[in-house]
Each structure stands twice: as C-alpha cells, then as structure tokens.
N, C-alpha and C positions, 0 to 999 in steps of 0.2 A: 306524693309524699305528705302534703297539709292533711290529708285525709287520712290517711292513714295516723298520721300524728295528735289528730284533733278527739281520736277517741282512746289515745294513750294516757294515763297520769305521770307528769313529767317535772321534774327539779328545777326546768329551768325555761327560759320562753325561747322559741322559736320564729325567727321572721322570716318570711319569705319578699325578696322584693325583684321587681323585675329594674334594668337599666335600661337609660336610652341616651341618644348621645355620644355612639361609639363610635358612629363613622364618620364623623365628622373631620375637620381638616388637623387639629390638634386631640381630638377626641377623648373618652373617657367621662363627658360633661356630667353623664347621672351619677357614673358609682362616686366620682372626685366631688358633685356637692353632696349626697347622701352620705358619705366619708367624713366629708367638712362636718355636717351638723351633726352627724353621733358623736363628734368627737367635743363638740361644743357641748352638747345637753349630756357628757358624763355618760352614754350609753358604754355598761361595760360588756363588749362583746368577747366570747369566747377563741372565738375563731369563725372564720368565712371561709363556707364552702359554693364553690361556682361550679357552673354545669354550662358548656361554650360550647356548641358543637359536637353534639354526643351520637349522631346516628347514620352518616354517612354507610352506603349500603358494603363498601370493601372493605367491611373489619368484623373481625370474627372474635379474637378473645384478649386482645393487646392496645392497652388505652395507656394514652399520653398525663401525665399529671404536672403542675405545674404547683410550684410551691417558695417560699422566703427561707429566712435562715432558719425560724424553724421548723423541723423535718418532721417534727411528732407527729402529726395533724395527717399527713401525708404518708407515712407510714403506717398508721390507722387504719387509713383509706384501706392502701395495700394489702395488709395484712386480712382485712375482712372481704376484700375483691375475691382474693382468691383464696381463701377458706371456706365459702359460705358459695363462692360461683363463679370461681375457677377464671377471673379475667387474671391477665397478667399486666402489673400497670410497670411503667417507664417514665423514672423522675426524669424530668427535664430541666428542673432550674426554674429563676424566675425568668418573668414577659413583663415590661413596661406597654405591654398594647394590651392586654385583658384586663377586665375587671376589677380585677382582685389588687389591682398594684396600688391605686390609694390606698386600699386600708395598710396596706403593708408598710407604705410610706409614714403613716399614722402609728407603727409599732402595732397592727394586729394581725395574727397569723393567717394563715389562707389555706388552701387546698384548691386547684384547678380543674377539673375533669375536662376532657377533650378526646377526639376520637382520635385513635393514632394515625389513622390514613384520613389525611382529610379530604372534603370534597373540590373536585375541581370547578365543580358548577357556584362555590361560594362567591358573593356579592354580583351574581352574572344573573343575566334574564333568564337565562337557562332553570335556575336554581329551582326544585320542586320536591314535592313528599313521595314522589315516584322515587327517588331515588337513595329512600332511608330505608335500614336496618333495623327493623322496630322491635327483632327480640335484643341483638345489642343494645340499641337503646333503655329496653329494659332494665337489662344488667346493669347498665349505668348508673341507672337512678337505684335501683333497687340496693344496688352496695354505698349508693351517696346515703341513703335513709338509714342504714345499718352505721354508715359511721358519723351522719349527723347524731344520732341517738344516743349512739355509744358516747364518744366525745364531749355530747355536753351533761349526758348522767353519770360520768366518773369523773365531772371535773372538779377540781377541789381549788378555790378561789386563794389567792396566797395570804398570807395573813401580814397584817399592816399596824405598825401602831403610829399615831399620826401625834404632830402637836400644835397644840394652842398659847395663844398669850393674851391674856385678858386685858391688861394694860398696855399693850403694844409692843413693840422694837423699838430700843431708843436708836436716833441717827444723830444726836446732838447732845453730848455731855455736859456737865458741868464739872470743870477741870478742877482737879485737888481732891474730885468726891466718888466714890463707890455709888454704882449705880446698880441696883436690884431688879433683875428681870422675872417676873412670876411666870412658871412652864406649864402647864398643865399637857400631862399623859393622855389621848384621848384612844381608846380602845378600837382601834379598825376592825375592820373586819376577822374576827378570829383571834385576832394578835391581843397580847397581855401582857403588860409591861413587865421586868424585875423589879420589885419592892425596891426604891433607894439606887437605882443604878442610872439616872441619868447622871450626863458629865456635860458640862463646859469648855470648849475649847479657843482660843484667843492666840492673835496675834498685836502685838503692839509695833506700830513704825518698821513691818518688816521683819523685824525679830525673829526669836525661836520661836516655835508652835507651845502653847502651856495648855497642860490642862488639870482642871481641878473637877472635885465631883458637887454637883448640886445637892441643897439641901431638902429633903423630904421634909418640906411642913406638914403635910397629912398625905390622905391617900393622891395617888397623881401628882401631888400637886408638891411643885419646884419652886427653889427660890437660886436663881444663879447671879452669882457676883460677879459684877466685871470691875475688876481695879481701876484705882484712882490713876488719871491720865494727867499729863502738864497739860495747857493750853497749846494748842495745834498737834495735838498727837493724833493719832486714827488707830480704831481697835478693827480690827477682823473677828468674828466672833462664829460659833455657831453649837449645833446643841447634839447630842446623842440619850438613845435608850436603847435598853437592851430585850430583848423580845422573850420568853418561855420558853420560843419553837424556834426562830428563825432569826439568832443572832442577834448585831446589830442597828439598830433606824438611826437615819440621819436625818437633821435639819439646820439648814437648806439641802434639799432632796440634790443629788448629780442633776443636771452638768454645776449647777451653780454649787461655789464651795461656800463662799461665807455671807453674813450681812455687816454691815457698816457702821461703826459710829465716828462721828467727829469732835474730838472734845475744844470746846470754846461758851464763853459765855453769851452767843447769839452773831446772829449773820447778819453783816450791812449789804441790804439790795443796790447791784451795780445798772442791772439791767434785767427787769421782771415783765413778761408778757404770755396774757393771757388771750390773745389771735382776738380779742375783740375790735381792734381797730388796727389798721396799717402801721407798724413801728418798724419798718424798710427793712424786711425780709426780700432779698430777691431770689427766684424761681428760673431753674434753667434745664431741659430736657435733653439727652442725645439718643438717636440711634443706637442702640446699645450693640447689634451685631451684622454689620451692613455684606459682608459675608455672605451672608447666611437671610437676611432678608431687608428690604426698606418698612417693609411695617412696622409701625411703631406708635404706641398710645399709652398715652395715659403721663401726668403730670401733678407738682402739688398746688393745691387751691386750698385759700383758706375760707371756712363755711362751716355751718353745723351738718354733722352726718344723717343722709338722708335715707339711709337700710338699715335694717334691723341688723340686732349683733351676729356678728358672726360672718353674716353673706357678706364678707368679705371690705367690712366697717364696724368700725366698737359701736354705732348704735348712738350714741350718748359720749360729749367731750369727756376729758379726764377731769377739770378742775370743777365743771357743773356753772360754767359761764356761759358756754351754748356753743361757743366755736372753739375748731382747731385746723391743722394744717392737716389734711389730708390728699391723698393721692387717687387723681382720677373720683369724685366724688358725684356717681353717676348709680343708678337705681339697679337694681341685682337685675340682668338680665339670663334668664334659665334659657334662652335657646343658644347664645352667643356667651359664653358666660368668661370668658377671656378678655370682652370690653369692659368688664366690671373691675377689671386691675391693669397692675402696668403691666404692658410685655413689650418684648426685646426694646427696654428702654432703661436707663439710667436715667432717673428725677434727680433734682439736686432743688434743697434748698439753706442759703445761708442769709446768717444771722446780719444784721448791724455789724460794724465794729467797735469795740469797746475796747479798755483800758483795763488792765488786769495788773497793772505793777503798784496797787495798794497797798496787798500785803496778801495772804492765801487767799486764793476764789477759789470757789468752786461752782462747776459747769454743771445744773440740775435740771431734770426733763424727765416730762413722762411721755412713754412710746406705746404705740398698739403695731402690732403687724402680724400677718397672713401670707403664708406661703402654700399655694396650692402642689406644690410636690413638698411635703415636710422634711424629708430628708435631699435634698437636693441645696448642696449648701453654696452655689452659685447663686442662689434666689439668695439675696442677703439686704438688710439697714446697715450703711454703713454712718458711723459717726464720726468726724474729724474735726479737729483745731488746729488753724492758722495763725501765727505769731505775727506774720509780714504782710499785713490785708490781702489775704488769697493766695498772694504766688506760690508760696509750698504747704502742704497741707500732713498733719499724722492723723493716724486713725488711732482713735480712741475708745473704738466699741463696732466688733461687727456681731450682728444679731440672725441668726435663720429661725424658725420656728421652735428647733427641737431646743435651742438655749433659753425659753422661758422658762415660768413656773408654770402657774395656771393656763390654759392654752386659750386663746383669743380673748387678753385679757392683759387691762390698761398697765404697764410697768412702770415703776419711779427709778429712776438712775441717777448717781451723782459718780463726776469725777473729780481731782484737783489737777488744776491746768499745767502747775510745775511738775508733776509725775508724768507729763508726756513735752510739754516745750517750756523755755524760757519765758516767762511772762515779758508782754510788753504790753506798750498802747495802742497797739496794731491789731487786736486780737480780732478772730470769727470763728462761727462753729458752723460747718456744716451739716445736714443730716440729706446722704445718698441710699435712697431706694435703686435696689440693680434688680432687674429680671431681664438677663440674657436670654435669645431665643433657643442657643444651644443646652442653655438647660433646661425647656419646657415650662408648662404652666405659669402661673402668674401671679401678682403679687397685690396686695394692698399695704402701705403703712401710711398711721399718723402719727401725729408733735404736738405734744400742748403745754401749758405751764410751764414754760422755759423761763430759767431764773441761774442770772450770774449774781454770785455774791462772793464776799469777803467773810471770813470765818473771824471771828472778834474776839480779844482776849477781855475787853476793858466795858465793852458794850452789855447793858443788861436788857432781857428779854424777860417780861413779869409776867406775861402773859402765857411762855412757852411757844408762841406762833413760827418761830425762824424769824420776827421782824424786831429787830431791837426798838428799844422804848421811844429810844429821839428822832426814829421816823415812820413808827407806829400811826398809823392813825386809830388807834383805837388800843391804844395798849394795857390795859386790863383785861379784855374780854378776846379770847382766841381768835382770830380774823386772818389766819395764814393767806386767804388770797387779797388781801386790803379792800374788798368791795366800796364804792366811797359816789353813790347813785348821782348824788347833788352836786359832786366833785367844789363840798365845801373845806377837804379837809379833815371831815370828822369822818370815822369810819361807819357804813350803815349797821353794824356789828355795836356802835356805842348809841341806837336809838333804842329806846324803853330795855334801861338795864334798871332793874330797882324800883325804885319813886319815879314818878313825873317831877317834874320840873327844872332838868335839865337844857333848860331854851335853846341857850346857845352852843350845847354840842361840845363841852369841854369835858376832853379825853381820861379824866379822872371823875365825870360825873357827879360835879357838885354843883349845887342849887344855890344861888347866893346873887349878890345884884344885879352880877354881870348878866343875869335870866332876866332881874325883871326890866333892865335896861333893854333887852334885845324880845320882851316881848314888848312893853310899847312901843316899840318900833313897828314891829308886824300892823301893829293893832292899830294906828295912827298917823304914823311919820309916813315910811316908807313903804309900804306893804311889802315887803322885801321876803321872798317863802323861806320858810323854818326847814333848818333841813333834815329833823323831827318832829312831823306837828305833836304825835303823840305825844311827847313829852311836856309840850305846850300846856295840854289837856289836866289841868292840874289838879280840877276840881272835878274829875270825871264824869262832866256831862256827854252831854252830842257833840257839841259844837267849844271850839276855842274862841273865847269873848270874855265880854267886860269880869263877867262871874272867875275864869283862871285868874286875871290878872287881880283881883278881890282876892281872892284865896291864897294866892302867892306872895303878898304883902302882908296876909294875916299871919303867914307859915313865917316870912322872912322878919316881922316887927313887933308883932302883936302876942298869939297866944301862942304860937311857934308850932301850931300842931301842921303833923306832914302833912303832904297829898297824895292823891291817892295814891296804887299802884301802877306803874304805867302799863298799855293795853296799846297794841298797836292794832 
C-alpha cells in the first residue's frame, strides 16, 4: 500500500504505523500511547483504518469489519470491496480488544478489517504462513488502499470559526461597573464569520438566560458588554457567531456551557498553597476494586513532574513554582505503561481545615488529568467539600477527560462553598482520582495553586492580582502568586520597579530616609541582607558601597537628581 501510495499525488498524508503491546495482560499499550500523543500534538486525523488478521487460509470472499458510531468510513470500505473485488464484508460493531478502540475512544473514526473465519492456530506454536490465503489476503489490502484513498481524497475538513480574546476573560468584577470584553473572529479552517452577528449570552445569580448582540468595532472584531453587577453577584457568560456555511459557533465549545465572573472589589486569601512546602495535606489510597483484583498502585505525592507533557504528567507545575500534587509521579514507562498511573485505586487527597464563615469563599484550583480510555467515565477527579472535618463529604466537580477544553492541559476552576454546603469552621476539600479496574486503563491527575478566599465588597485590589492591598505584598505590581524569596515581607515582584533606591522594600516604592537608614545599616551596623540588593545599587556601579550611599544623600538633600534605573 505505502508503495503504491508513494508515487500517487495526494491531498493529504498518509501514515502507516505498526502496534505492539497487544497481548499483553491489559493490552492495547502501542495503539492507546500513539492515540494519547496524536491527540496531544493536534494530529488531525481522518479516520483509521486497521488490518488484524486478514489471511487465514478458510475464507474465500466474506470479511469481517469492525467499526464506531460512525458507519461512513466502513461503508466505504464496503461499497468498494465489492465493487471493484467482489468481497462481501459483515459489520460487526465495535471491539474494546483491537487497535482501533483508543482512537475511537479519543472521538476518531475507524474501520477494522479482519478475516471472517478466523485462525484457530492464532496465538498457539502452531501458528504459520503455511496456513494463509495469500490471494484473500490480497483482496484485503487491495480494497483497504482503494478506500484509504478514496476516503482521505474526498474528504472535506468542517469548517470552524474559532475565538480570541486579547485582553482576556474577566473572573473578578468590579461591582456597579460594565465590564468590556474584546472578541476577536478568528477564521478556522474554511469557516467565515457573518459581518455583525456575534451575540452575548449571560446569566446573572441564576436568572433568566439574556442575550444581547456584540458590537462590530471593525472587521472581527467585538466589543461584548456584560452588565453592571452588585457586589457578590456571579455572571455566567459566553459568546456566539454565526458561520456563511455552517450555522452556528459556540464559546465555550460543549460540554462546557459558560465562563465565570464574580463581582467584588478583590479577594482576602484564607488559605493559598502553592505544594512548595508541607501545609498538612493528608494522602490516603484504597483498593479501588477488590472484587475484581488486589492490585493496586499509584498514589498522590507532592514533587515537581518528572515526564514530559502528556505521557501521562503536565510536564511543568501550573503556577511555575516548580511543585504540585500529583498521582503516582514515576517516569513513562512504554513496556508496562499502566505503572505510570493509578489503577484499580481510589487516591484521595485532602486539604487542611479552615474556616469559611467569613463572608463568601471561594474554593480555587488548578487541575491536569489523563484518562487513558477517554470515554470511559468511571476513570474520573472527583472533587468534594466537607462542612464537618471529614465526616460527610459533597461532590463538587467530577471531571473525565472528555469534560475539558484543551485536552492535557492545566484547568483553573472555582467554586463558591455556600452553592454546595453551609459554611463553617469545619471546612475541607477533597480532590479523589478513581481508576477502577472494571473500567480499564489508567489514570494520571494533578492539584496545584489551591486558594480559599473570601470574595470582598470593601477591600481594594490596585494592582488587579486577586490579592487585596492590606495583604498584598507587593501591591502595585501584579504578583497573583505572592512570590516573597527573602520572606521579608516585600514581594520579589516590588525589586527593581523603576529607580534604584528603594532599600528598604516599601510596597509603594519610595525612596526617602527610611532607604538611607536601612542602607547604613547593611553597610556598617548590621550587615543584615537587603532583600533587593539591586535597588541598593543606586549609583549604578558593580558593587553597593560607600559610592550608593554618596549618591543616595545627594538624590535625598543635595541636588536631588535621581538614580539610576534599577537593573537586577
């Protein structure tokens, strides 16, 4: 078939791959990882077509095919079998044991080929090429080349028009005030938007569904208003356009309906952890299906993820501080590739407990997870909050692969704790990774940047961060995850903003005694470390010495000229 194909001119590429890893004890291992990473690197495939067992010497013109929901792909087949060479094929339905079923699992179509009478000498010593078919075999391949060809040179790609937002999504309002969402139309593939027809749709506190039309400022490009909120309201939002050909587009894409905002003038942190040090998470694993088997592995550990994206780990934490909570955090292994996640186990890990009866919290985290059968929604995250430290638990989020967006890829969720329990001071959140054994394959999930806070009527945030002003460390310059190295206080987000001579690290970055006070100290007294030397560095030499502390008296008494710019 590659031969024949290699000196055709064709629309579109062809891969040929072989799999291994079928017969093993869970089996599937090649086609389920080469499934996993087409599906990661964006490979858009047409359809798969497999060839299992085509040449058994008792079959003369009647082959088995094996196929998903959909039947096109497989009727194709059909119709060119016995057109062109007279086999007569016989759907079968789908096989969770051949090849084809990850991609199927992953939403890509398939085709089977198989011999109708199979061999009885398969997987036995017996088994030999004494006992093949080789003009059936033939015919087999020779109708798979006619309907790989056909099928991907009349395929006509759907046409898509996708959207952008240059300034972002808000998730935090500022209450009383109309907030302005810029849209931007971006042209998919084929797809072309109607002039003027995107819309707006919003929900307020539950409410009716509203919807208004966006405004074309130019071409593409949208301006959608979301109305002024009181302080603790929550908007539902999301966006439409209409397509030339194909109706139409939504965003957020199915299964997800809306995105979020919460109107308040900034959130007070109850409880923020970023897995860089033990803040008394405990970790507890069960048997998930003793039924059915005692084996069972895999657990959460906190550590930086040590595989690349995708095989079955994000690669890289979510907040970019190095760790997070992840499950079973052990090296892709490709002969055994079921030790590289959980199976038949339930992980469980929960939170501290805290006090939620403030005023509104809300419960925020970001997730990664991996389910090697995608449609198998027993493989599931589940997420819960306990009112009564532990003893009874709701679920608050359960997650399988196909309810993301982007597919192995870090997600931000918030909840509010009152829309699922009574707030108290009893409060936890679990987060339970399930891979039962009776549902197959295996799982990976991680937790990172988990943050309980209070949604704030009165608290101002200047910066935009999520961290209000009076426990900001750094509240002018954006610093959402409070980085603070020296843990002096001052955030490392407020070193070299502006001028040098900021010594002592005050949060509004002024230059005045209290610097030259706290650099003779360095310099003399105490040697006590700056917890920005740069800013020290006033006179922009090499080194911070007698010369800054000159220069920073002249700035502060003398002839008042700055210093230089600071340079970290």
């Amino acid at each position: 078939m590659a031969r024949v194909l290699r000196d055709i001119e064709t629309t579109v590429s062809y891969v040929f791959v072989l799999f291994d890893g079928k017969e093993f004890w869970t089996g599937l291992f090649g086609s389920n990882h080469y499934a996993e990473r087409a599906k990661i690197e964006g490979d858009s495939i047409i359809y798969v077509l497999n060839m299992d067992m085509i040449g058994y010497e008792n079959n003369d013109f009647m082959v088995s095919l094996y196929q998903g929901t959909d039947q096109s792909y497989a009727d194709l087949w059909s119709y060119l079998a016995d057109s062109l060479l007279g086999l007569q094929a016989v759907l079968q339905g789908n096989s969770m044991f051949i090849d084809t079923y990850p991609f199927d699992q992953l939403g890509w179509p398939f085709v089977s080929v198989q011999e109708y009478n199979a061999s009885p000498y398969l997987r036995t010593y017996s088994d030999s090429s004494i006992y093949l078919n080789f003009e059936y075999m033939k015919k087999l391949v020779q109708a798979s080349l006619a309907a790989a060809y056909v099928g991907g040179e009349t395929y006509e790609p759907p046409q898509t028009v996708d959207f952008a937002y240059p300034n972002g999504l808000p998730t935090l309002v500022e209450p009383g005030e109309e907030t302005i969402v810029d849209v931007i139309a971006v042209h998919g593939w084929g797809g072309v938007p109607v002039p003027g027809s995107g819309m707006l749709y919003y929900v307020i506190d539950g409410g009716d569904t509203m919807s208004v039309p966006m405004t074309e400022v130019s071409a593409d490009h949208y301006e959608a208003v979301l109305p002024a909120l009181d302080c603790l309201s929550r908007i539902r939002y999301s966006f439409s356009l209409e397509g030339e050909m194909l109706g139409i587009f939504l965003d957020p894409k199915p299964p997800v309906e809306w995105y979020f905002a919460e109107a308040g003038t900034g959130v007070i942190p109850i409880f923020v952890d970023d897995f860089e040090a033990n803040e008394g998470w405990s970790i507890m694993g069960l048997v998930a299906d003793t039924n059915y088997s005692n084996s069972s592995w895999g657990d959460w550990e906190r550590g930086t993820p040590v595989m690349p994206p995708g095989d079955y780990a994000p690669g890289v934490d979510f907040d970019g501080s190095g760790q997070c909570f992840l499950t079973l955090n052990v090296p892709y292994d490709p002969i055994w590739p079921p030790y590289t996640g959980l199976y038949n186990r339930i992980a469980r890990l929960t939170s501290p407990m805290f006090d939620a009866t403030a005023g509104e919290i809300l419960i925020q985290y970001a997730f990664w997870f991996a389910n090697s059968l995608a449609g198998n929604y027993l493989n599931e995250l589940h997420v819960l909050v306990s009112n009564n430290n532990g003893v009874g638990w709701t679920v608050m989020d359960q997650v399988s692969s196909d309810d993301l967006g982007p597919e192995f890829c870090w997600t931000r969720r918030s909840f509010r704790v009152s829309d699922f329990v009574i707030p108290t001071d009893r409060m936890r959140v679990r987060f339970e990774a399930r891979a039962p054994v009776v549902a197959g394959g295996h799982v990976e999930a991680a937790i990172d940047d988990v943050r309980f806070v209070e949604l704030s009527c009165t608290a101002s945030d200047s910066d935009g961060d999520g961290v209000v002003d009076e426990i900001d460390n750094c509240p002018y310059v954006y610093n959402p995850g409070q980085g603070d190295t020296d843990q002096d206080g001052v955030g490392d987000a407020c070193c070299c903003v502006g001028l040098a001579g900021n010594v002592d690290g005050d949060p509004n970055d002024l230059c005045d005694v209290g610097d030259l006070t706290r650099l003779i100290d360095f310099l003399f007294i105490s040697y006590q470390p700056l917890g920005c030397m740069a800013e020290a560095n006033v006179d922009g030499e090499a080194s911070v010495d007698v010369g800054d502390l000159t220069k920073l008296i002249d700035y502060l008494f003398i002839s008042y000229t700055e210093p230089e710019v600071c340079i970290e």
